[in-house]
C-alpha positions in Angstrom: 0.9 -24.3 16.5 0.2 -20.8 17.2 1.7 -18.0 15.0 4.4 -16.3 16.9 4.9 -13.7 13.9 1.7 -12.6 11.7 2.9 -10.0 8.3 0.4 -8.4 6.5 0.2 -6.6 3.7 -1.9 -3.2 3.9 -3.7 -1.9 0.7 -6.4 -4.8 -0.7 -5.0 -6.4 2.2 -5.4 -5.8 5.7 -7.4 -2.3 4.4 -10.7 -2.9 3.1 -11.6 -0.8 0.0 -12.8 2.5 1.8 -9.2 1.9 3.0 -10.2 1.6 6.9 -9.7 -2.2 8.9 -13.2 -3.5 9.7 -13.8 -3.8 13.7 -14.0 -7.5 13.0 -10.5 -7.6 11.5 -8.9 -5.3 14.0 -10.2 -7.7 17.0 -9.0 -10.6 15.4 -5.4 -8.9 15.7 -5.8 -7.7 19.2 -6.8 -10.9 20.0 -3.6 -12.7 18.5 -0.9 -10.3 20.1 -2.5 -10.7 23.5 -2.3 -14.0 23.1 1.6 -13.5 22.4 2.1 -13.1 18.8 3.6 -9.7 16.8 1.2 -9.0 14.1 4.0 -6.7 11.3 3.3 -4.6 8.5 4.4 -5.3 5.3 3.9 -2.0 3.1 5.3 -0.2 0.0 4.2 2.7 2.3 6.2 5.2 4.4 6.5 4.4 7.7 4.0 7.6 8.7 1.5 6.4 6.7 1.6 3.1 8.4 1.8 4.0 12.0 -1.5 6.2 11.8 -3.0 3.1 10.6 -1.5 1.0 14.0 -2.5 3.6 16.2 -6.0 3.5 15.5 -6.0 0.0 16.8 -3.4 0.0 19.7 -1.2 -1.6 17.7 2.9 -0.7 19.5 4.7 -3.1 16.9 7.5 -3.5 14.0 6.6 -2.5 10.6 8.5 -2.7 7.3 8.2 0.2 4.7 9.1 0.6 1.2 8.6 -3.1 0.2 11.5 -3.7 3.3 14.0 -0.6 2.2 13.5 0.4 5.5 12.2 -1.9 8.8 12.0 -0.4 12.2 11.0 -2.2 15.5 8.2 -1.8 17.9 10.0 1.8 19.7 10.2 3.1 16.1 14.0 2.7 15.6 15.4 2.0 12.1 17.1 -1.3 12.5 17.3 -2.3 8.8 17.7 0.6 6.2 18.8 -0.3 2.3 18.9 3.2 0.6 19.4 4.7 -2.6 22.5 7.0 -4.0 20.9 10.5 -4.4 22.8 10.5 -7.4 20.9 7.1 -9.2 17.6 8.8 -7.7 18.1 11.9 -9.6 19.2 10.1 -12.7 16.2 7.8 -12.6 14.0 11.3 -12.4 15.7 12.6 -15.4 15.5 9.8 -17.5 11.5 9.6 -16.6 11.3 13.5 -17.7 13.3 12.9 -20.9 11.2 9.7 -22.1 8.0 10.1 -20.5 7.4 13.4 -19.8 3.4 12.5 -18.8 5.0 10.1 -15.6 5.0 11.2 -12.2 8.1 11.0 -10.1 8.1 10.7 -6.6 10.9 10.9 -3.7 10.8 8.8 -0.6 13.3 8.4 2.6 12.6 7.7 6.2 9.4 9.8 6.9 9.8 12.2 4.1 7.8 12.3 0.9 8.3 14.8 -2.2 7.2 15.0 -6.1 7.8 16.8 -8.7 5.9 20.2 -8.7 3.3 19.8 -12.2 1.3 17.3 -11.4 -2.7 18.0 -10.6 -4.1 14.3 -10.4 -1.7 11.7 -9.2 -0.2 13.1 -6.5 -3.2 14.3 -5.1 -5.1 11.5 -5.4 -2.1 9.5 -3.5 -2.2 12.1 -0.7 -5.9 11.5 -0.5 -5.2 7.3 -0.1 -2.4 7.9 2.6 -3.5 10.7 4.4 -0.2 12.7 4.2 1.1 15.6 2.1 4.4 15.6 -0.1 6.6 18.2 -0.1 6.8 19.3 -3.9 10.1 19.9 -5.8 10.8 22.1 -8.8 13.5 20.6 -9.9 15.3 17.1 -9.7 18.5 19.4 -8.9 16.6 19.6 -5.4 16.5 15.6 -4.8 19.6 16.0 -3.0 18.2 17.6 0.1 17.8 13.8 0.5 19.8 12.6 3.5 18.1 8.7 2.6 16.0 7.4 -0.3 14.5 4.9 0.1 12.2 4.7 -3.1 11.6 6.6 -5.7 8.0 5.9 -6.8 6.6 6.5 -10.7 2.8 7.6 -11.1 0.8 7.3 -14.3 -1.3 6.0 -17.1 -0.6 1.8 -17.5 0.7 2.3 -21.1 3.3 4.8 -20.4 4.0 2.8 -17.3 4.6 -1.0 -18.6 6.9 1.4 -21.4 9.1 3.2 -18.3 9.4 -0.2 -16.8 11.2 -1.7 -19.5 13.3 1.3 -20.0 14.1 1.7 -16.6 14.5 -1.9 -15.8 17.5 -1.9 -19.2 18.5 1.4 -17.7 19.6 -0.1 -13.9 19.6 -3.5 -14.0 21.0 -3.6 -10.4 17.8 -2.0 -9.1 14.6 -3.8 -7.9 12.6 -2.4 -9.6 8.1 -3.7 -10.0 5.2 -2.5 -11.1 2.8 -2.6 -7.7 -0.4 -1.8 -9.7 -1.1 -1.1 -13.5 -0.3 2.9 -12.7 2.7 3.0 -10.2 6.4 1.6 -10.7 8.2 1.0 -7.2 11.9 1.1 -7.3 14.2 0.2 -4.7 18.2 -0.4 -3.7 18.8 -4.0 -5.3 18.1 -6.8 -3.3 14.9 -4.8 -1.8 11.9 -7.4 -2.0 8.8 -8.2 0.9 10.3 -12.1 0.8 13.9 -10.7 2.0 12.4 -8.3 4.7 10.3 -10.8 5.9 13.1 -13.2 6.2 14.8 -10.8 7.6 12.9 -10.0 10.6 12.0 -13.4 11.3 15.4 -14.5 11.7 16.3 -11.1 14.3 13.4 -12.1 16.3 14.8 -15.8 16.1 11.6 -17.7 15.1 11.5 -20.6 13.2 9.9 -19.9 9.0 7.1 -22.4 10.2 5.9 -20.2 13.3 5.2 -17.4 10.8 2.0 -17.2 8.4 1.4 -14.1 6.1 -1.3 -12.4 4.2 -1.2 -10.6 0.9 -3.3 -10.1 -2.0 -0.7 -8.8 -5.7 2.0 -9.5 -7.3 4.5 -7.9 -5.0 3.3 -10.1 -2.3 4.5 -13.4 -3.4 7.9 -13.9 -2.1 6.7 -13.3 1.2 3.6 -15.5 1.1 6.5 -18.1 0.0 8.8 -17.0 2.5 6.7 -17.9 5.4 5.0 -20.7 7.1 1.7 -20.4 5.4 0.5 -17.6 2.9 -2.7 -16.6 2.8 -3.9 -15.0 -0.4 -7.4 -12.8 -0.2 -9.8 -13.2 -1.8 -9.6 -10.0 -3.8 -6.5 -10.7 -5.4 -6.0 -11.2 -9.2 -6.6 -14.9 -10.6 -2.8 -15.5 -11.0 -1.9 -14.6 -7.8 -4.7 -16.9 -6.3 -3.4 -19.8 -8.8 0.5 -19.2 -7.6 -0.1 -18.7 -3.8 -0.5 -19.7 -0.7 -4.2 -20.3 0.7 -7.0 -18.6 -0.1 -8.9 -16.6 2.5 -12.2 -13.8 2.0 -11.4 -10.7 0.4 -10.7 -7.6 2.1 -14.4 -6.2 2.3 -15.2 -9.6 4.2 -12.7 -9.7 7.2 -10.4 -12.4 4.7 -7.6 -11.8 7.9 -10.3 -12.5 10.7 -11.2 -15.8 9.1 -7.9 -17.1 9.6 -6.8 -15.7 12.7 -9.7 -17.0 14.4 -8.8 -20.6 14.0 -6.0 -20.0 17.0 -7.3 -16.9 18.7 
Protein backbone atom coordinates (compact mmCIF):
# COMPACT_ATOMS: atom_id res chain seq x y z
CA UNK A 1 0.00 0.00 0.00
CA UNK A 2 1.42 3.19 -1.09
CA UNK A 3 1.84 6.06 1.51
CA UNK A 4 -0.72 8.69 0.80
CA UNK A 5 0.79 11.06 3.69
CA UNK A 6 4.70 10.90 4.39
CA UNK A 7 5.82 13.45 7.85
CA UNK A 8 9.21 14.07 8.46
CA UNK A 9 10.97 15.48 10.93
CA UNK A 10 13.79 18.12 9.80
CA UNK A 11 16.97 18.48 11.99
CA UNK A 12 18.99 14.87 12.20
CA UNK A 13 16.13 13.96 10.22
CA UNK A 14 15.33 14.81 6.84
CA UNK A 15 18.64 17.44 7.06
CA UNK A 16 21.81 15.70 6.96
CA UNK A 17 24.46 17.15 9.35
CA UNK A 18 25.78 20.10 7.12
CA UNK A 19 21.98 20.77 7.50
CA UNK A 20 21.34 20.55 3.55
CA UNK A 21 18.91 17.30 2.03
CA UNK A 22 21.24 15.10 -0.01
CA UNK A 23 20.12 14.99 -3.95
CA UNK A 24 19.48 11.35 -3.25
CA UNK A 25 16.93 12.10 -0.49
CA UNK A 26 15.30 15.00 -2.24
CA UNK A 27 14.57 12.65 -5.40
CA UNK A 28 13.21 10.07 -3.39
CA UNK A 29 10.43 12.75 -2.25
CA UNK A 30 9.85 14.07 -5.65
CA UNK A 31 9.43 10.81 -6.70
CA UNK A 32 6.65 9.98 -4.02
CA UNK A 33 4.47 13.11 -4.42
CA UNK A 34 4.43 12.66 -8.18
CA UNK A 35 3.32 9.50 -7.63
CA UNK A 36 0.35 11.05 -5.43
CA UNK A 37 1.45 11.21 -1.98
CA UNK A 38 1.99 14.69 0.38
CA UNK A 39 5.34 14.49 1.86
CA UNK A 40 4.70 17.18 5.51
CA UNK A 41 7.04 18.69 7.63
CA UNK A 42 7.10 18.08 11.12
CA UNK A 43 9.40 20.85 12.82
CA UNK A 44 9.94 22.68 16.16
CA UNK A 45 10.91 25.36 13.48
CA UNK A 46 9.07 28.53 12.25
CA UNK A 47 7.33 28.17 9.37
CA UNK A 48 10.06 30.50 7.39
CA UNK A 49 12.67 28.44 8.26
CA UNK A 50 10.94 25.54 6.86
CA UNK A 51 9.53 26.77 3.60
CA UNK A 52 13.20 27.89 2.37
CA UNK A 53 14.06 24.44 2.96
CA UNK A 54 10.80 23.12 0.51
CA UNK A 55 11.54 25.54 -1.96
CA UNK A 56 14.88 24.38 -2.72
CA UNK A 57 13.28 21.12 -3.81
CA UNK A 58 9.91 22.20 -5.38
CA UNK A 59 8.24 21.16 -2.64
CA UNK A 60 4.26 23.33 -2.63
CA UNK A 61 3.02 21.29 0.47
CA UNK A 62 1.61 21.51 4.23
CA UNK A 63 3.98 21.87 7.03
CA UNK A 64 3.58 21.92 10.80
CA UNK A 65 5.71 24.38 12.97
CA UNK A 66 6.45 24.68 16.49
CA UNK A 67 6.10 20.89 17.36
CA UNK A 68 2.23 21.48 15.68
CA UNK A 69 1.41 25.04 17.63
CA UNK A 70 0.88 26.12 14.34
CA UNK A 71 -0.03 23.89 10.86
CA UNK A 72 -0.68 25.62 7.69
CA UNK A 73 -1.67 23.96 4.28
CA UNK A 74 0.02 23.64 0.95
CA UNK A 75 -1.19 27.78 -0.12
CA UNK A 76 0.47 28.81 3.25
CA UNK A 77 -2.85 29.43 5.22
CA UNK A 78 -2.89 28.82 8.96
CA UNK A 79 -5.52 26.23 9.44
CA UNK A 80 -4.50 25.00 12.93
CA UNK A 81 -3.00 27.66 15.39
CA UNK A 82 -2.69 26.76 19.38
CA UNK A 83 -1.12 29.95 20.90
CA UNK A 84 0.24 31.18 23.98
CA UNK A 85 -1.23 34.20 26.44
CA UNK A 86 1.31 36.97 26.05
CA UNK A 87 0.88 37.23 29.53
CA UNK A 88 2.24 33.26 30.56
CA UNK A 89 5.02 34.05 27.84
CA UNK A 90 6.21 36.99 29.64
CA UNK A 91 5.96 35.32 33.02
CA UNK A 92 7.85 32.24 31.78
CA UNK A 93 10.77 35.02 30.61
CA UNK A 94 10.80 36.48 34.01
CA UNK A 95 10.97 33.56 35.93
CA UNK A 96 14.04 32.21 33.48
CA UNK A 97 15.81 35.82 34.29
CA UNK A 98 15.10 35.56 38.07
CA UNK A 99 16.46 31.79 38.38
CA UNK A 100 18.69 31.31 35.62
CA UNK A 101 20.03 34.34 34.68
CA UNK A 102 22.77 32.46 32.16
CA UNK A 103 19.45 30.90 29.97
CA UNK A 104 18.48 32.30 26.79
CA UNK A 105 14.86 33.22 26.13
CA UNK A 106 13.40 33.24 22.93
CA UNK A 107 9.94 34.49 21.41
CA UNK A 108 8.17 32.79 18.61
CA UNK A 109 4.63 33.40 16.67
CA UNK A 110 3.56 32.90 13.14
CA UNK A 111 6.75 34.03 11.16
CA UNK A 112 8.20 36.14 13.83
CA UNK A 113 11.24 35.36 15.94
CA UNK A 114 12.73 37.62 18.84
CA UNK A 115 15.29 37.14 21.97
CA UNK A 116 16.35 38.73 24.55
CA UNK A 117 19.09 41.45 23.72
CA UNK A 118 22.53 40.02 25.87
CA UNK A 119 23.19 37.15 24.44
CA UNK A 120 26.58 36.63 22.02
CA UNK A 121 26.62 32.79 21.39
CA UNK A 122 23.25 31.05 21.36
CA UNK A 123 21.35 33.06 19.48
CA UNK A 124 23.80 33.52 16.97
CA UNK A 125 24.66 30.27 16.54
CA UNK A 126 20.71 29.45 16.11
CA UNK A 127 20.50 32.18 13.40
CA UNK A 128 23.44 30.46 11.69
CA UNK A 129 21.44 26.76 11.73
CA UNK A 130 18.11 28.41 10.35
CA UNK A 131 19.24 30.91 8.26
CA UNK A 132 17.05 33.79 9.62
CA UNK A 133 17.53 36.66 12.01
CA UNK A 134 15.60 37.42 15.30
CA UNK A 135 14.50 40.51 16.18
CA UNK A 136 16.08 41.27 19.72
CA UNK A 137 14.22 42.68 22.76
CA UNK A 138 15.42 44.62 25.69
CA UNK A 139 13.02 43.98 27.84
CA UNK A 140 10.28 41.17 28.48
CA UNK A 141 7.90 44.34 28.90
CA UNK A 142 8.30 44.32 24.97
CA UNK A 143 6.90 40.50 24.52
CA UNK A 144 3.63 41.99 24.09
CA UNK A 145 4.15 43.40 20.59
CA UNK A 146 3.16 39.71 20.24
CA UNK A 147 -0.11 39.40 18.32
CA UNK A 148 0.57 35.13 18.60
CA UNK A 149 3.06 33.00 20.45
CA UNK A 150 3.48 30.18 19.51
CA UNK A 151 6.69 29.04 21.57
CA UNK A 152 8.81 30.47 23.65
CA UNK A 153 12.18 28.63 23.26
CA UNK A 154 15.05 28.47 26.21
CA UNK A 155 18.85 28.34 25.04
CA UNK A 156 21.72 27.18 27.20
CA UNK A 157 24.27 25.06 28.97
CA UNK A 158 22.47 21.21 29.73
CA UNK A 159 22.91 21.77 33.55
CA UNK A 160 21.15 24.90 33.81
CA UNK A 161 18.81 23.55 31.39
CA UNK A 162 17.60 19.98 32.94
CA UNK A 163 17.42 22.68 36.29
CA UNK A 164 14.83 25.33 34.33
CA UNK A 165 12.99 22.28 33.18
CA UNK A 166 11.94 21.13 36.37
CA UNK A 167 11.28 24.52 37.57
CA UNK A 168 9.34 25.46 34.83
CA UNK A 169 7.58 22.27 34.33
CA UNK A 170 6.26 22.77 38.63
CA UNK A 171 5.84 26.42 37.59
CA UNK A 172 2.95 25.61 34.54
CA UNK A 173 1.97 22.43 34.75
CA UNK A 174 -0.72 23.05 32.03
CA UNK A 175 2.11 23.77 29.55
CA UNK A 176 3.88 21.21 27.15
CA UNK A 177 6.72 21.81 27.91
CA UNK A 178 10.33 19.24 26.49
CA UNK A 179 13.67 19.38 26.32
CA UNK A 180 14.38 18.93 22.31
CA UNK A 181 18.22 18.58 22.77
CA UNK A 182 20.49 18.71 25.98
CA UNK A 183 20.73 22.76 25.44
CA UNK A 184 17.19 24.04 24.36
CA UNK A 185 13.70 23.66 26.32
CA UNK A 186 10.59 24.01 23.85
CA UNK A 187 7.46 25.16 25.43
CA UNK A 188 4.16 25.17 23.99
CA UNK A 189 0.15 25.88 24.70
CA UNK A 190 -0.88 22.49 26.53
CA UNK A 191 -1.88 19.78 24.51
CA UNK A 192 0.89 20.91 21.72
CA UNK A 193 2.85 17.55 20.83
CA UNK A 194 4.17 16.12 16.97
CA UNK A 195 1.72 12.89 17.79
CA UNK A 196 -1.47 15.38 17.99
CA UNK A 197 -0.48 17.48 14.95
CA UNK A 198 0.12 14.55 13.06
CA UNK A 199 -3.25 13.13 13.96
CA UNK A 200 -4.49 16.09 13.30
CA UNK A 201 -3.81 16.58 9.78
CA UNK A 202 -4.30 13.16 8.89
CA UNK A 203 -7.79 13.10 9.89
CA UNK A 204 -8.52 16.83 7.78
CA UNK A 205 -7.03 15.20 4.82
CA UNK A 206 -9.32 12.10 5.69
CA UNK A 207 -6.73 9.33 5.41
CA UNK A 208 -6.82 6.35 7.15
CA UNK A 209 -3.49 6.12 10.35
CA UNK A 210 -2.37 3.05 8.25
CA UNK A 211 -1.80 5.03 4.83
CA UNK A 212 0.62 7.28 6.70
CA UNK A 213 4.32 6.31 7.61
CA UNK A 214 6.71 8.87 9.38
CA UNK A 215 10.29 9.54 10.02
CA UNK A 216 12.10 11.01 13.05
CA UNK A 217 15.18 10.57 14.84
CA UNK A 218 14.79 12.23 19.26
CA UNK A 219 12.88 12.18 21.81
CA UNK A 220 10.22 14.62 20.64
CA UNK A 221 9.58 12.48 17.73
CA UNK A 222 7.99 9.58 19.37
CA UNK A 223 4.30 10.19 19.57
CA UNK A 224 4.24 10.71 16.00
CA UNK A 225 6.34 7.71 14.92
CA UNK A 226 3.47 5.97 17.12
CA UNK A 227 0.81 7.93 15.75
CA UNK A 228 1.28 6.77 12.31
CA UNK A 229 1.20 3.76 10.12
CA UNK A 230 4.79 2.93 10.35
CA UNK A 231 7.69 4.97 12.06
CA UNK A 232 10.79 5.01 10.92
CA UNK A 233 13.56 5.94 13.26
CA UNK A 234 17.24 6.98 11.62
CA UNK A 235 19.88 5.75 12.16
CA UNK A 236 21.42 8.61 13.92
CA UNK A 237 19.09 8.72 16.73
CA UNK A 238 20.05 8.04 20.39
CA UNK A 239 19.96 4.26 21.53
CA UNK A 240 16.63 4.73 23.42
CA UNK A 241 14.89 6.14 20.82
CA UNK A 242 16.03 3.24 18.39
CA UNK A 243 14.95 0.62 21.32
CA UNK A 244 11.29 2.44 21.81
CA UNK A 245 10.47 3.16 18.07
CA UNK A 246 9.30 2.35 15.02
CA UNK A 247 11.79 0.81 12.28
CA UNK A 248 15.05 1.60 11.85
CA UNK A 249 16.28 3.13 8.66
CA UNK A 250 20.23 4.82 7.74
CA UNK A 251 21.17 7.86 9.42
CA UNK A 252 20.81 11.12 8.02
CA UNK A 253 24.35 11.44 6.32
CA UNK A 254 23.31 8.12 4.41
CA UNK A 255 19.93 9.08 2.61
CA UNK A 256 18.07 6.88 5.91
CA UNK A 257 14.55 8.64 4.15
CA UNK A 258 15.63 7.42 0.49
CA UNK A 259 16.02 3.90 1.65
CA UNK A 260 12.53 3.60 2.55
CA UNK A 261 10.74 5.57 0.16
CA UNK A 262 12.23 3.66 -2.55
CA UNK A 263 10.58 0.51 -1.66
CA UNK A 264 7.15 2.12 -3.31
CA UNK A 265 8.56 4.90 -5.52
Amino acid sequence: MLPKLIFSDLDGTLLNNQHQITPKTQQAILRAVAAGSKFIPVSARMPTAIVPILQNIGLITPLIAYNGALIRDAHARSIKSMALPVVTAQSICNDVEQHFPNLVWNIYGEDRWAATNNDQKWVPNEEKIVGLQAQRLVTIAEISQFKLIHKVLLMGESESVKQAESLIKQHYPKLSIARSSPNLIEITAGGVEKRQAVSWLTNYYQVRPEETIAFGDNYNDLGMLAAVGTGYVMGNAPQEIKKRAGKLTADNDHDGIAAVLQQWF
